[in-house]
C-alpha positions in Angstrom: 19.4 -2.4 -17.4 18.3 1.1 -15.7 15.0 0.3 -16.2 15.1 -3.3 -14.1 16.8 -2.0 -11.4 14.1 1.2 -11.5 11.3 -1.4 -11.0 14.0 -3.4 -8.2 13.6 -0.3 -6.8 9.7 -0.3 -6.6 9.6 -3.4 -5.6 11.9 -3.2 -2.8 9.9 -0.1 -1.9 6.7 -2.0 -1.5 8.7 -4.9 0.7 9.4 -2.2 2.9 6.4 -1.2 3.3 4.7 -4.5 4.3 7.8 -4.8 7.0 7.2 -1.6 9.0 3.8 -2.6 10.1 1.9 -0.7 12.6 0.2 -1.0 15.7 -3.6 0.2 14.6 -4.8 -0.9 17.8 -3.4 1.7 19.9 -4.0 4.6 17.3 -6.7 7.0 17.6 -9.7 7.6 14.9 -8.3 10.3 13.6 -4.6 8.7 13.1 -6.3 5.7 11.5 -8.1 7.9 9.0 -4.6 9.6 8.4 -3.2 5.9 8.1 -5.8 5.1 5.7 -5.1 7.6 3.2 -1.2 7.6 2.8 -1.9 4.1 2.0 -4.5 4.4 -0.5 -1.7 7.4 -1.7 1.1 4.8 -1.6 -1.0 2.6 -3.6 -2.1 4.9 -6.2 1.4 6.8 -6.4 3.4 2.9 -7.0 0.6 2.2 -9.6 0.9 5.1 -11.8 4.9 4.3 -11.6 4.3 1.1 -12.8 2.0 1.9 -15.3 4.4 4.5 -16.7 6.8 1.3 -16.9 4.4 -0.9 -19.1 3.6 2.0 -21.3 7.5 1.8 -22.1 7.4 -1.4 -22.5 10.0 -2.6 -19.9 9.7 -6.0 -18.5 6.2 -7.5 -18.6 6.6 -10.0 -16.1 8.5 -7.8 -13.4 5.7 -5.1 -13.8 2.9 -7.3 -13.6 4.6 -8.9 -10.3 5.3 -5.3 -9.1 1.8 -4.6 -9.5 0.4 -7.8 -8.0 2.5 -7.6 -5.0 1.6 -3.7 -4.7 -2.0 -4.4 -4.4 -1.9 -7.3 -2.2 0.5 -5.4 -0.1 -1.7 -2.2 0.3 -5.0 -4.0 0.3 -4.1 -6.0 2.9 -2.6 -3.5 5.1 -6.3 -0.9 4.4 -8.2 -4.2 5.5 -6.4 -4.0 8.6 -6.9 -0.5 9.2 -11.0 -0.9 7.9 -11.4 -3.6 10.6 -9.6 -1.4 13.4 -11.2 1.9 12.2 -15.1 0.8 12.3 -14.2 -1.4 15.7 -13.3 2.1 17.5 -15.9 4.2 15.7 -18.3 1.1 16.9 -16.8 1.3 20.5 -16.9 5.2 20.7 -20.1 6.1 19.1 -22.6 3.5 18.8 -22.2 2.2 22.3 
């Protein structure tokens, strides 16, 4: 039963996440950049978690959905941040 609740756990990690949005359009270059990679960090930090939970063998189903929702999660937020980002770099330097 530790194990379920330890990928609750994830799970309700990545929620929390995708709740505490961020206001990209007021932020700097240099703070979306920053943005950008504690994201990809997030990402890459809850995917080896997971994966350390498959390799036991705990809960296919609740892994895989930990795993879907992770990636949707973060990819959505970096696409946010990518469009944002090159906007401002377009703005500041190209103009």
């Amino acid at each position: 039963m530790e194990e379920i609740d330890e990928i609750k756990e994830v799970i309700n990690k990545i929620n929390m996440r995708n709740s505490g949005s961020k206001d990209y359009q007021k932020m700097k270059i240099e703070e979306l950049s920053a943005n950008m990679r504690e994201v990809m960090k997030f990402q890459q930090d809850i995917i080896q978690r997971i994966e350390d939970f498959e390799v036991k063998g705990l809960q296919h189903d609740l892994t895989n959905y930990a795993k879907t929702i992770c990636k949707n999660t973060t990819e959505r937020e970096i696409l946010k941040i990518q469009d944002v980002y090159l906007k401002k770099i377009e703005t500041e330097y190209l103009k």
